[in-house]
N, C-alpha and C positions, 0 to 999 in steps of 0.2 A: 565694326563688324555687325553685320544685320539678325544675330542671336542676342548682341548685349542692347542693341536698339530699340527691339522689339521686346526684351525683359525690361529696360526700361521704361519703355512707353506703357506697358502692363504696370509695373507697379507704380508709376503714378497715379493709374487709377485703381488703383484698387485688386486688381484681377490676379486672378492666380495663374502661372505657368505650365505647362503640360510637364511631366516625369521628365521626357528626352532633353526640355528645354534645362531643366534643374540639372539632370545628369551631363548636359553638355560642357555647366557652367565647369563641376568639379573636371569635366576633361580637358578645359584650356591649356593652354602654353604657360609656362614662364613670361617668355616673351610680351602675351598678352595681360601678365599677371596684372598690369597698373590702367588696363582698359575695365579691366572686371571691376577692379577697386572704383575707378571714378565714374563706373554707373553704377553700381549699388550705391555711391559715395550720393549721387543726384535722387536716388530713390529715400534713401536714408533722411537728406537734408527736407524731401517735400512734407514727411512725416513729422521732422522731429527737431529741425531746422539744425543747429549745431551747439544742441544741449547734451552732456550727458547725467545720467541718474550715475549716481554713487550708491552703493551697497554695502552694507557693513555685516560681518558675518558674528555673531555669538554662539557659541558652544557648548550647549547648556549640559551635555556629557557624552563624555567622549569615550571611546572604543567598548570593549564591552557586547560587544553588537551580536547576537543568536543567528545573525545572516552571512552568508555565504559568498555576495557578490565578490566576482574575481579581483573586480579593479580597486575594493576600499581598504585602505590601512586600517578599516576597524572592525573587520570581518573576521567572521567565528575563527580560528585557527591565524589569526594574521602575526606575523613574527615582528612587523614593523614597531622601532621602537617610539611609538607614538606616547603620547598623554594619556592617561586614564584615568579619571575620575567621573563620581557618580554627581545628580545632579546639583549645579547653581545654586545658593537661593537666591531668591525672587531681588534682592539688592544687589545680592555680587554682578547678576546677569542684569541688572541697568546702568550700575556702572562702567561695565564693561563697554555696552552698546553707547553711555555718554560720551564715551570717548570719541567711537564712528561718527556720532552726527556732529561734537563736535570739530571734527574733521571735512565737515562737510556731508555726509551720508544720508540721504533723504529716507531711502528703507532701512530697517534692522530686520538680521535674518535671524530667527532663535532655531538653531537647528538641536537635535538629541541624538544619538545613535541606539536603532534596537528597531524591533519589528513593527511595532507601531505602540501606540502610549494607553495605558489603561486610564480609568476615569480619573483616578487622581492624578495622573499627571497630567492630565488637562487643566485639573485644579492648580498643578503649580506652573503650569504655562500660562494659565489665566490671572493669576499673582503678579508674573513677571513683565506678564502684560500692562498692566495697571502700572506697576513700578515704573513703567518706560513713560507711559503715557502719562503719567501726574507729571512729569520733568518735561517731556514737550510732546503736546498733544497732536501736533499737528506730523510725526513722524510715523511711515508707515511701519505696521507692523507684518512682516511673513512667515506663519511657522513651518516647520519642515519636522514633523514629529514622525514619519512611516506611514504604514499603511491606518487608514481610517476605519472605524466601526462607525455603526448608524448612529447618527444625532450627534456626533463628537465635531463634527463641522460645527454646526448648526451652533455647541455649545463656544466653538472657538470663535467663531462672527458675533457673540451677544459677548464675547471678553474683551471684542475690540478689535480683533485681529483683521486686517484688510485683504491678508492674500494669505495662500497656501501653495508650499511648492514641493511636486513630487516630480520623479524626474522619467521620462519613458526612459530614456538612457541609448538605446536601439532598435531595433524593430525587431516586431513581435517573430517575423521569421526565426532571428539569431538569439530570442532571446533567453531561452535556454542555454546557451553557451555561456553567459555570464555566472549565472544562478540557476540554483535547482531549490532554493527555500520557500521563493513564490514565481508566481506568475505576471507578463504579459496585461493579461487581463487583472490580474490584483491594482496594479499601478492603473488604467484604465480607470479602474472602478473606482481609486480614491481623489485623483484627480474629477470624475466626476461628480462624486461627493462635495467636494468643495467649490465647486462651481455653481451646484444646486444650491447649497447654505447662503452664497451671494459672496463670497470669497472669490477675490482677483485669483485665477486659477493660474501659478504660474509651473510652467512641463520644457524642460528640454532635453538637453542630448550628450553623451561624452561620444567624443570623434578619437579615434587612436588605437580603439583596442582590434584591430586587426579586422574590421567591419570594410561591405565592400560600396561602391560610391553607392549599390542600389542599395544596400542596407540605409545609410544617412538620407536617402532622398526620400526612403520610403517614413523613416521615425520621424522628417521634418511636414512631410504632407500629414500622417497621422495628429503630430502636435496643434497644425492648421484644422485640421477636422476636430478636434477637441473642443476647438477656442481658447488655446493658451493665451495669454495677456500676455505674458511676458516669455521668453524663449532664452535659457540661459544653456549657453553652449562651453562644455566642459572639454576641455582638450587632457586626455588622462596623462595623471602624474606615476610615472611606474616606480609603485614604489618597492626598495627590496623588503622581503618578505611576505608578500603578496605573488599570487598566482601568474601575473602579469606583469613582473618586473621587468620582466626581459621587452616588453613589447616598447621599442623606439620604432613607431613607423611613420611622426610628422616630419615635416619642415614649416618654417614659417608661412614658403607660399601657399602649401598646402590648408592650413590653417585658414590662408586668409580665400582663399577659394570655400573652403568649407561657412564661412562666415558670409561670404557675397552668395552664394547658393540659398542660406537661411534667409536672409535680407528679401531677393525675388522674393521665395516663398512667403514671406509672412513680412510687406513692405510697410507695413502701418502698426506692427507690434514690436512693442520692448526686445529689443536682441540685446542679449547679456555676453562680454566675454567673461568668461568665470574660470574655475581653477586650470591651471596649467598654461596662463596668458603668459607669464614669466620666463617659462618655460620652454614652450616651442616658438612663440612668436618672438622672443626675445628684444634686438635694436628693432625690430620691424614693429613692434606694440604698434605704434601710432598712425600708422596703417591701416589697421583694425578698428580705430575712432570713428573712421570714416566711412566705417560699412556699420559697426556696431553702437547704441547710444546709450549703451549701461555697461559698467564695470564693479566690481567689487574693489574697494577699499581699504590695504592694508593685506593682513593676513586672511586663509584661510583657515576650513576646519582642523585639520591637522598639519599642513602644511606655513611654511611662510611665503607673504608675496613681496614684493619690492617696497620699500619706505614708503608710506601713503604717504609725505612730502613729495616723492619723486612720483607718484601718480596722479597730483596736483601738479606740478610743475608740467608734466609728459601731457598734460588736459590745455592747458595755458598755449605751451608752445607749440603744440599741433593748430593754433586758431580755435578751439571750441570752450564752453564755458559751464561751468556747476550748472544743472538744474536747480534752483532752488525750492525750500521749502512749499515755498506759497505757489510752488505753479504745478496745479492739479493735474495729474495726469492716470488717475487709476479708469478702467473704464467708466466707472459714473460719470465720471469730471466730463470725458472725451464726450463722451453721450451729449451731455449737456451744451458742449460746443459742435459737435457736428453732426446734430441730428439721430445719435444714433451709430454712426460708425466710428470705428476705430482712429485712433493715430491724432497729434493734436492740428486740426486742421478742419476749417471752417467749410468746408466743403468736399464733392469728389472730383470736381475740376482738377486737371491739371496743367491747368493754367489760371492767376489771378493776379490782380491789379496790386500783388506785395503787400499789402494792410496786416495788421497784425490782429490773430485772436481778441476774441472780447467775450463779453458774457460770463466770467467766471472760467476763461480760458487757459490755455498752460501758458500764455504767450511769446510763442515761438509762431515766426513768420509763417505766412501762409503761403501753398500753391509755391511754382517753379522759381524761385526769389534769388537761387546763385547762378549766375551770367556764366556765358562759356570764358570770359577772362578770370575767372574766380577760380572756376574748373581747371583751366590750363595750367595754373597759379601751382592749384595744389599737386598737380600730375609730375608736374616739373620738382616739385620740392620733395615730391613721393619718391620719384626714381632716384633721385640722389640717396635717401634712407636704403633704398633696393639694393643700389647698387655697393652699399658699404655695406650690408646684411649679407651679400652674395659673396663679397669676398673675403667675410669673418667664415665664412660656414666649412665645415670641415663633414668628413666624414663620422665624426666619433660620438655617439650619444651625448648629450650633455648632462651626465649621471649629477656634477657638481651644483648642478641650479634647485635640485630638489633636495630639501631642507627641512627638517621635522620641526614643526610649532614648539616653543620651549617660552613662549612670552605669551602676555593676555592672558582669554577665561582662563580662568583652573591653574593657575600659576599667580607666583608672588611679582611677576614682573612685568614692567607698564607694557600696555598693548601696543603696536604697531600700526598708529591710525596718525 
């Protein structure tokens, strides 16, 4: 079709897609669902080749939280029978995280719940930090503490910390309907904050909660104007006791249209499936590999996700493979290989003679390197998942897949990494 040819031919190079072009993608067919897949699938591979980054989530304290937002199990008034404890110390929370990398998980995310973190807990995020990094130095660290005050970036980049993640969540039109504790513009301003300090700024989005395609097109262009590094895309978990329980309005394909839409948009940055992959994408995950090149590992904050054995094996058997350690991929690293732009790729050609990264690169191939029998290979092996996801699907929520964390941080029992 001459809309996915011409978003692909864009994100090869780099270019970004006009609103109509992004909102056409989320208006596809069914039908066409595995065309969308296997050109984001070719824009995805020229960036990132068929590596994915692994994420591992730490929970340095849980519910508790003075804030409001509708869709969190740990917001002010939430009935959700979640975890609560206050926070980590600085060894339980590296523990915890040994566990992720040794699972493979290249980032640790230390997240906290609550408005944002006063100076001392900077102090004990900067502990924690340390903790992680004396056991392997070469692991990213990203913290997710709330909204930021001045200089508290700046103090988290000299603790070591490589990125910060705050999330727009939707766009600034709707985003009152979530919350009424802060604003639009608060998230704005702390994500800029940590961009300014030299912090990987990572922002993305929950798709589900009743938001319309121009809402998602408009917080994905926003996150692009920011310069998010990385773009973790949250499919909400409704949980009961929360304001939004009720809110079932995915499906898988929808999902994975929501994810090929992110991709156009932002064709040379980190795209994250993140909580609620289990969930709405369910037999279809592997689907998702192929537009997205980051996943979380194991459980999340308050939720559980599938055996991080079975999201190593579901990584294996789609054809894609660990990022590892040693293959640099925060913007500096990219910088250092492509001059300056984004995505691990030696150039903005989109086209090249196949050679692989050098210089201190992430070593993933360069330029257009998967053949159309490579392409046809996975389309065909894609439809058959399609078609056995199409005829499990029922009308009925899948209230049963959402599962309250009772293992890992803040608990006597071993993590699910």
């Amino acid at each position: 079709m001459d809309l996915l040819d011409t978003l692909t031919a864009k994100g090869l190079r780099r270019e970004l897609p006009t609103r109509e072009e992004a909102l056409a993608v989320l208006a596809t067919t069914d039908d066409e669902l595995l065309d969308v897949v296997a050109a984001a699938g070719r824009v995805r591979r020229q960036w990132f080749g068929r590596r994915v980054k692994l994420n591992y989530l730490v929970n340095l304290k849980s519910g508790l939280c003075p804030e409001d937002c509708n869709y969190c199990s740990q917001r002010l008034g939430s009935k959700a029978e979640i975890l609560k404890y206050t926070w980590l110390k600085p060894e339980q929370a590296a523990e915890a995280a040994a566990a992720g990398v040794a699972g493979g998980a290249k980032r640790v995310c230390l997240v906290a719940s609550g408005r944002g973190p006063t100076d001392r807990d900077i102090d004990r995020v900067a502990d924690t930090i340390a903790a992680i990094k004396d056991a392997d130095e070469k692991v990213e660290v990203c913290a997710c503490l709330g909204l930021l005050s001045d200089n508290q970036a700046e103090r988290l980049k000299a603790a070591g910390a490589d990125a910060y993640n705050h999330n727009l969540n939707t766009s600034e039109a709707t985003y009152g309907d979530i919350t009424t504790t802060h604003t639009y513009a608060d998230r704005v301003d702390t994500v800029t904050k940590a961009h300014g300090a030299g912090l990987s700024a990572c922002s993305g989005l929950i798709a589900g909660m009743g938001e319309s395609d121009e809402d998602l097109v408009d917080v994905v262009f926003a996150l692009r104007d920011l310069g998010s590094d990385s773009v973790p895309v949250n499919f909400l978990i409704p949980f009961e006791g929360t304001p939004l329980a009720k809110e079932w309005n995915l499906t898988p394909q929808r999902c994975l249209r929501i994810l090929a839409m992110v991709r156009f948009v932002c064709p040379d940055v980190e795209v994250r499936i993140a909580g609620g992959r289990e969930v709405h994408l369910r037999s279809m995950q592997p689907l998702g590999l192929h537009i997205a090149n980051s996943i979380f590992l194991g459980d999340y904050l308050t939720s559980e996700g599938q055996a991080g054995q079975a999201d190593l094996d579901m990584i294996k058997d789609a054809g894609f493979e660990i990022e590892g350690a040693d293959e640099r991929t925060l913007p500096a690293d990219r910088a250092a290989v492509a001059g300056g732009g984004c995505g691990s790729v030696c150039g903005d050609s989109a086209e090249s003679d196949g050679h692989a990264c050098g210089g201190g690169g992430c070593g993933s191939v360069c330029g257009g390197h998967a053949d159309a029998d490579a392409d046809a290979a996975a389309v065909a092996e894609a439809a058959e998942v399609v078609d056995a996801a199409e005829e499990a699907l029922t009308d009925d929520a899948r209230t049963d897949l959402v599962r309250v964390r009772r293992r890992g941080a803040g608990t006597e029992l071993a993590p699910n990494a």
